[in-house]
Every structure is written in C-alpha cells, then in structure tokens.
GULO-755491 format. One record per residue (C-alpha): chain; residue in one letter; x, y, z; residue number from 1. Coordinates in pm, 1 decimal, padded with zeros to 6 digits. Example, Ala and Ser with C-alpha at 12.3 -4.5 7.8 and 13.67 -1.06 7.14 Angstrom:
BEGIN
KERO  ch  aa         u         v         w    i
KERO   A   A   01230.0  -00450.0   00780.0    1
KERO   A   S   01367.0  -00106.0   00714.0    2
This chain:
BEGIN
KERO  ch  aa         u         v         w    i
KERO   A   X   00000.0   00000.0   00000.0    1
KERO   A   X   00111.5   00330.7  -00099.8    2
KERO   A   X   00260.9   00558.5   00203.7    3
KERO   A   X   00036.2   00824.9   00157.3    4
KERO   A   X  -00256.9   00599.1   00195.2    5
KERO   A   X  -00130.3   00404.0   00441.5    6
KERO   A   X  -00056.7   00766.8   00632.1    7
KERO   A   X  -00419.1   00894.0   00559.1    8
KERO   A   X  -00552.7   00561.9   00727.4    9
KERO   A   X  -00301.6   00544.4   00994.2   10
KERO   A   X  -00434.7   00962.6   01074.0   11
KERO   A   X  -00798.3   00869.1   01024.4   12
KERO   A   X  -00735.0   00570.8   01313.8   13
KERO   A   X  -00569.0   00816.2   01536.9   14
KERO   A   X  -00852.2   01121.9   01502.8   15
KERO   A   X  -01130.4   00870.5   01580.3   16
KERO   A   X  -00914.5   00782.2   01883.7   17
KERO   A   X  -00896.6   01157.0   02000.2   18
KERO   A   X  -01207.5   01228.3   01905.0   19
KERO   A   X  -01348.4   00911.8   02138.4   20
KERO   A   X  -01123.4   01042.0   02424.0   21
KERO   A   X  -00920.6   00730.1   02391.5   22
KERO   A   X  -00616.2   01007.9   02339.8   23
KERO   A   X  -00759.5   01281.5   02569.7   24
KERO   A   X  -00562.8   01668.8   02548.4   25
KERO   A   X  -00227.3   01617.5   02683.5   26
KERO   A   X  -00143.0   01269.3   02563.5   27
KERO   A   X   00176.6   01194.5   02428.2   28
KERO   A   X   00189.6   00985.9   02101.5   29
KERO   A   X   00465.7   00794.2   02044.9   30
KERO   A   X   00534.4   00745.0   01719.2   31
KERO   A   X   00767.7   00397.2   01770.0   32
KERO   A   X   00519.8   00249.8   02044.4   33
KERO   A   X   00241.2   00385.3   01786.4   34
KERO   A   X   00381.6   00266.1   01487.5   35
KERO   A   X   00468.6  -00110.5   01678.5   36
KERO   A   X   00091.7  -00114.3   01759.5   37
KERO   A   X  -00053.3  -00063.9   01444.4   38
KERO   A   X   00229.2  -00315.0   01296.1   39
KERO   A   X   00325.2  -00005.9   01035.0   40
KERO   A   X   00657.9   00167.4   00990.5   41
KERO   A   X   00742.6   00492.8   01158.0   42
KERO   A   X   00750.5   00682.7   00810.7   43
KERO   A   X   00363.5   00668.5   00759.0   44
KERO   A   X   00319.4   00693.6   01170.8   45
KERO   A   X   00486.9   01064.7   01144.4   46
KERO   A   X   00358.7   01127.1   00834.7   47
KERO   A   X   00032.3   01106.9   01001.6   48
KERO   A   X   00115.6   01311.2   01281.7   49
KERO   A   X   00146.7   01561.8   01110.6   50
KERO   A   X  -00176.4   01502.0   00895.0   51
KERO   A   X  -00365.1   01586.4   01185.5   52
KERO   A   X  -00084.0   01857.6   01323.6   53
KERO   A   X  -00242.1   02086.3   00979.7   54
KERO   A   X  -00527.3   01989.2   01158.7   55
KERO   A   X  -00508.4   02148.1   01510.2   56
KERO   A   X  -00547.3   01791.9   01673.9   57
KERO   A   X  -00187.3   01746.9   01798.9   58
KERO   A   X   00034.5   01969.7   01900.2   59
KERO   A   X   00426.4   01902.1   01749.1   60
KERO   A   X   00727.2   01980.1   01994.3   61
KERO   A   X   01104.7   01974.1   01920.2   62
KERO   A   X   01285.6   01686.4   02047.9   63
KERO   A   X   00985.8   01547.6   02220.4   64
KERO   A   X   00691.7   01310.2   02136.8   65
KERO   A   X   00379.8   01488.7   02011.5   66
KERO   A   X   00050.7   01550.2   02191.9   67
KERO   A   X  -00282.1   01555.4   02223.7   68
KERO   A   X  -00359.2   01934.0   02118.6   69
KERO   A   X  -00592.6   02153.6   02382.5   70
KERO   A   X  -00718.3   02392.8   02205.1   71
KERO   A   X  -00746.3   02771.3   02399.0   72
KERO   A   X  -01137.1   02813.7   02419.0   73
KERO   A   X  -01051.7   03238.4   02232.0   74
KERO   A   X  -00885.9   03021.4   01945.5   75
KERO   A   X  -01207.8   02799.0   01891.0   76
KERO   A   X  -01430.5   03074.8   01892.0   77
KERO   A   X  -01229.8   03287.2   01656.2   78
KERO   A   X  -01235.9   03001.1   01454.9   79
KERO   A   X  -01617.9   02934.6   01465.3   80
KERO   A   X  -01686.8   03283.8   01384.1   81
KERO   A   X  -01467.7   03204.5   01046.9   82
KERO   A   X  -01613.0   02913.6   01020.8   83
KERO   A   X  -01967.4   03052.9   01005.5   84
KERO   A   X  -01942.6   03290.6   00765.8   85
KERO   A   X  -01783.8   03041.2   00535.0   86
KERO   A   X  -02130.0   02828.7   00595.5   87
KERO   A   X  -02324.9   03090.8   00466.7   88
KERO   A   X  -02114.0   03211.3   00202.9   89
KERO   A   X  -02132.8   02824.2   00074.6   90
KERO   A   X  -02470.2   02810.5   00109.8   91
KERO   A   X  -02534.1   03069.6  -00073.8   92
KERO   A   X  -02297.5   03016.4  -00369.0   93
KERO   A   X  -02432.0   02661.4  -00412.0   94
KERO   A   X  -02797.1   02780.6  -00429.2   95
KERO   A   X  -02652.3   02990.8  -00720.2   96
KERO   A   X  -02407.2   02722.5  -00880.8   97
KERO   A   X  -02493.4   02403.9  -00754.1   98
KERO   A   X  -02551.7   02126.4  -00981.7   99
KERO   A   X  -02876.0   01930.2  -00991.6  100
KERO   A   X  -02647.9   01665.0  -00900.2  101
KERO   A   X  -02462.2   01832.0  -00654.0  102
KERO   A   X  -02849.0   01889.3  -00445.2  103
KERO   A   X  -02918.1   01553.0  -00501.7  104
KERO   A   X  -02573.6   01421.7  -00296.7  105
KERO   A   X  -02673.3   01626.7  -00020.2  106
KERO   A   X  -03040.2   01513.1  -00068.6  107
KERO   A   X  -02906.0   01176.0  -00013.9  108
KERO   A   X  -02691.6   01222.4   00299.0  109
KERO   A   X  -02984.9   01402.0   00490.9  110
KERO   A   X  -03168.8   01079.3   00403.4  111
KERO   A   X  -02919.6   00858.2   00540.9  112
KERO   A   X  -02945.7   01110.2   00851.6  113
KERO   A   X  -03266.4   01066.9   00893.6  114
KERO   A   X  -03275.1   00702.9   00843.8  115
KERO   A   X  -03017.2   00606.2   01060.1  116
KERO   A   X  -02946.1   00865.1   01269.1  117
KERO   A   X  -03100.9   00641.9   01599.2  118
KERO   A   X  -02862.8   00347.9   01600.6  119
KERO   A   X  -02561.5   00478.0   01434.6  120
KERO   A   X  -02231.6   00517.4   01643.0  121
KERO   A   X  -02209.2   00885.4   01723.9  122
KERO   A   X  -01913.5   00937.6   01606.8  123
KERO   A   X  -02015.1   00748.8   01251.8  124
KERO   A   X  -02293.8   00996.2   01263.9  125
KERO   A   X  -02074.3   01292.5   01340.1  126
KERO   A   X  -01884.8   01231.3   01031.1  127
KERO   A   X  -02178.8   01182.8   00804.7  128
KERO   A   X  -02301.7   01533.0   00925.4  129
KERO   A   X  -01969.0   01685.1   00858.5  130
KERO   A   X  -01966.0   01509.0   00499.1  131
KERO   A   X  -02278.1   01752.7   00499.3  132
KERO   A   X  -02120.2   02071.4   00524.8  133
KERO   A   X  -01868.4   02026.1   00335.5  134
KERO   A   X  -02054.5   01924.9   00026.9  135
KERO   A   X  -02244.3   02221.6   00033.2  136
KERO   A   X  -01913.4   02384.2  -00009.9  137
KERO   A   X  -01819.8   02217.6  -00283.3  138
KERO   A   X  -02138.8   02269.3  -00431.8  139
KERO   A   X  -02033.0   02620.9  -00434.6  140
KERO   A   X  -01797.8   02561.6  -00732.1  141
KERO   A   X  -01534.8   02796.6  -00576.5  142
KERO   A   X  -01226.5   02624.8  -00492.9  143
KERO   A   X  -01080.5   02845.8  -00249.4  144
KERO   A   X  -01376.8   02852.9  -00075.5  145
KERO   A   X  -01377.8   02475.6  -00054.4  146
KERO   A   X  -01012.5   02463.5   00049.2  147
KERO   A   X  -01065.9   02725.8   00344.1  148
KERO   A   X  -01364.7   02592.6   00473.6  149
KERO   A   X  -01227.1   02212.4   00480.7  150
KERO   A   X  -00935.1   02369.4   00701.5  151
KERO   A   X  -01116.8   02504.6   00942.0  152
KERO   A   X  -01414.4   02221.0   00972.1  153
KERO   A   X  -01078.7   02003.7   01046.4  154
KERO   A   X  -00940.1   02238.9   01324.2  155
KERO   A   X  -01309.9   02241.6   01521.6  156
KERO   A   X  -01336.6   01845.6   01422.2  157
KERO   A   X  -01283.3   01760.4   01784.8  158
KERO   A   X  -01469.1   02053.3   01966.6  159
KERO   A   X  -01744.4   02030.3   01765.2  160
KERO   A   X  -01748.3   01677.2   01789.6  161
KERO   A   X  -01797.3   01711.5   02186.2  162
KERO   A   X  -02077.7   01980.5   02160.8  163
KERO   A   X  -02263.9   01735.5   01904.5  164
KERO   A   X  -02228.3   01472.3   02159.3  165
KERO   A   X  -02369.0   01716.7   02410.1  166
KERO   A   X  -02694.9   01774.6   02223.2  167
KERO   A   X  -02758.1   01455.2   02022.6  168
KERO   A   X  -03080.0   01431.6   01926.6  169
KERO   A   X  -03250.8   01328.3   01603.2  170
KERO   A   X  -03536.8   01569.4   01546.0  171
KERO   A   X  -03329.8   01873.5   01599.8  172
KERO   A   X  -03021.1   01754.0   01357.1  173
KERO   A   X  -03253.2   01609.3   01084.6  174
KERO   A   X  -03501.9   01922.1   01080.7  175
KERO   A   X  -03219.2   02152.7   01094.5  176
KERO   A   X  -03007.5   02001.9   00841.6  177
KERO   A   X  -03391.7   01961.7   00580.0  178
KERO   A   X  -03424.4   02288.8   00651.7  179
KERO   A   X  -03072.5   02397.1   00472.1  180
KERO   A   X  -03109.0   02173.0   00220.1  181
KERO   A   X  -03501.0   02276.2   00119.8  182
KERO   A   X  -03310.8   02665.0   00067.0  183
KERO   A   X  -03074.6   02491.2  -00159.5  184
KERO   A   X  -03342.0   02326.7  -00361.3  185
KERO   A   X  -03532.1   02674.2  -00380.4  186
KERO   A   X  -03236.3   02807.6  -00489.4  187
KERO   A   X  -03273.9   03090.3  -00245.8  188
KERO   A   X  -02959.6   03262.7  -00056.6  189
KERO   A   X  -03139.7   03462.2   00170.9  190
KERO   A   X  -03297.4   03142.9   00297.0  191
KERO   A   X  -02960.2   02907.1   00295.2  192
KERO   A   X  -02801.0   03173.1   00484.4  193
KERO   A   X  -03071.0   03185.5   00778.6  194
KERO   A   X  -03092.4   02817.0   00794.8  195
KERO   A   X  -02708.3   02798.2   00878.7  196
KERO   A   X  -02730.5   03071.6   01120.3  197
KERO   A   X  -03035.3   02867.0   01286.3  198
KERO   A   X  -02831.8   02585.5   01316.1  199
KERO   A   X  -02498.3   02706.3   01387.7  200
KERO   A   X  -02519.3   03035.7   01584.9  201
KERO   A   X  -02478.7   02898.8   01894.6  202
KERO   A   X  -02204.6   02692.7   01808.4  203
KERO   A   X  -01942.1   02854.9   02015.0  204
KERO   A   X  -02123.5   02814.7   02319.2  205
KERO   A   X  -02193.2   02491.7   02269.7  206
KERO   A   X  -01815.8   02424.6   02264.5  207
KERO   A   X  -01740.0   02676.7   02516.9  208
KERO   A   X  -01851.9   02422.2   02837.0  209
KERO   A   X  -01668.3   02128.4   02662.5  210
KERO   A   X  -01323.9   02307.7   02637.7  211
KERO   A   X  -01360.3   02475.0   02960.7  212
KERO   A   X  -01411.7   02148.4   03161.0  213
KERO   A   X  -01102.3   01983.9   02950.5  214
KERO   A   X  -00905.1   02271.1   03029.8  215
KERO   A   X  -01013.2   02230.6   03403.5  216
KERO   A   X  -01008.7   01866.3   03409.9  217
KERO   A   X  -00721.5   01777.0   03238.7  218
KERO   A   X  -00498.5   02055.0   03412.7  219
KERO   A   X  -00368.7   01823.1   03658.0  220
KERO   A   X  -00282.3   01566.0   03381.0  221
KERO   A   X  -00135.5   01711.2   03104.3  222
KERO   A   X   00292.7   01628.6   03138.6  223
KERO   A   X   00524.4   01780.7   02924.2  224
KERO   A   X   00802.4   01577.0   03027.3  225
KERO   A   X   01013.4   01495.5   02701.9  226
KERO   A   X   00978.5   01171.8   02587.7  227
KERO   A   X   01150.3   01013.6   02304.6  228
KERO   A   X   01002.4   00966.9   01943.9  229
C-alpha cells in the first residue's frame, strides 16, 4: 500500500481515537510504540502526525513526542466565527451554482441522517453530518472557498465533535439540516443563509462548556516531560 494511503488511514485511526477520548488533550503519542501497535513503519506513523498537526489535533514539539492538542477556548471561537461565515457564504454560492447533481448528494446524505441517525455510532454519525457541510461547499464551485472551509471544519473536528455529543438528538439535527437543504433546492440565498445561522449560531457556546471542563479537568494531567520519538 502506498505511504500516503497508508498515512491517511493510519491519521484517520488516530482522530477517531482523540475524538473518542481514547487520546484525551495532553497525551503523548509515540510514534515507535504507535507505529509497533498498528504493525506499520514509523515513516507513515509521522507522516500522520502531522496530517492531523495541519489539523489542530496534535500539538508538534522539538525533540519530544507529540501531543494531544488543547485547544485555547478564544482560538475555537475565533475560529467558529470564520467558520460561520464560510457556511453561509457556501450556502449561498451553491444555491446559485450548484448542480442538480450536486443537491441531489446532499439530498441523499440528509436521508441517510434521517434514516439512521437512531442506532448509528455517534461518532459514525458525526462524520456523516460533517460530509454535509462540506458538500455544500463544494457545491459552491469555488475552490478556495472549498479549500478554506475544509481547514477550518478540520481544526473544530474535535470541539465540535464534543458539543454534538452534548446535544444529540434526532429531530433537531434532521429538521435543521432539511431545513438547509429545502433553501438549496429553492435556490434561495437569503434562505440558505438563515438556515445555517439557525443551526450554527450557537455553536461557540456549545463548545465553550466542553473546552472549559477539559481545560479544568485535564490541568492536573497534562505532562510535558520529554519523551523520546
């Protein structure tokens, strides 16, 4: 297998792991150790450190083993704000752009929201919803757009994750997400744009309890004792 592949896999194994809390804020990863237990090399291993280093997810440190990033709750919200407006700038570029085949994919994953929303693993779930958002952007057709947006959905991957797990629930999620998509269909920005605001415009306060009690919690545990690589 191709290292780039293998990297992308080995990075997509690790963010499900911090995103669980397996790898809470604070955690060193070792890349041998790391590498040993996923029977890989340590090539693709660092290569996928840093993957999710671009990401915000772990924090890099010279001569010591990488950790478990904890995000500063200012950063996250400066970042939300950003990532709003990119939202509704999507939204309302795809409701001018958007293929017929571009409404139908996102169509499609609302369905599979809907349909399986109740005994999906959240975290399964989580992902599908994100696949959400960011095909709206590239239904914009506006490749810097797309690029920008994907960059910051990746940083807030974990805080939003939390603050979704905070608020699960089925009839808010599916009705908010229809909602967006019904603007897209009627091709009208005005209405994309106050669908994402209704569902995201209390998104930094739904993250702000999450990183506040990881900040507080984990205080005590986070070491930065070097370790080796």
């Amino acid at each position: 297998m191709a290292e780039p592949i293998l990297a992308e896999q080995i990075a997509n194994h690790l963010r499900r792991d911090i995103l669980r809390g397996k790898l809470p804020p604070g955690t060193s990863i070792k890349e041998r150790d790391n590498a040993s237990e996923l029977g890989v090399s340590r090539t693709p291993m660092r290569e996928a450190i840093r993957i999710l280093a671009k990401e915000g997810l772990v924090r890099l440190r010279p001569s010591r083993s990488p950790i478990v990033a904890q995000p500063d709750f200012k950063d996250v919200s400066d970042q939300a704000e950003v990532l709003i407006a990119l939202e509704k700038l999507s939204a309302e570029l795809a409701c001018r752009d958007a293929t017929e085949a571009d409404i139908e994919r996102i169509g499609g994953i609302v369905d599979y929201m809907a349909e399986h929303f109740a005994e999906s693993d959240p975290l399964d779930m989580f992902e599908i919803d994100m696949s959400f958002h960011t095909a709206i952007a590239e239904a914009s057709h506006n490749h810097a757009l797309a690029e920008t947006h994907r960059t910051f959905l990746q940083r807030l991957w974990r805080a939003r994750y939390l603050a979704a797990s905070q608020r699960r629930n089925r009839e808010r999620v599916v009705s908010e997400h229809t909602r967006i998509l019904d603007a897209l269909k009627a091709r009208n920005p005005d209405a994309a744009r106050a669908a994402i605001d209704n569902h995201l415009w209390r998104l930094a306060e739904d993250i702000r309890a999450v990183v506040e009690a990881e900040i507080s919690g984990g205080a005590n545990n986070n070491s930065e004792v070097g370790e080796p690589l």
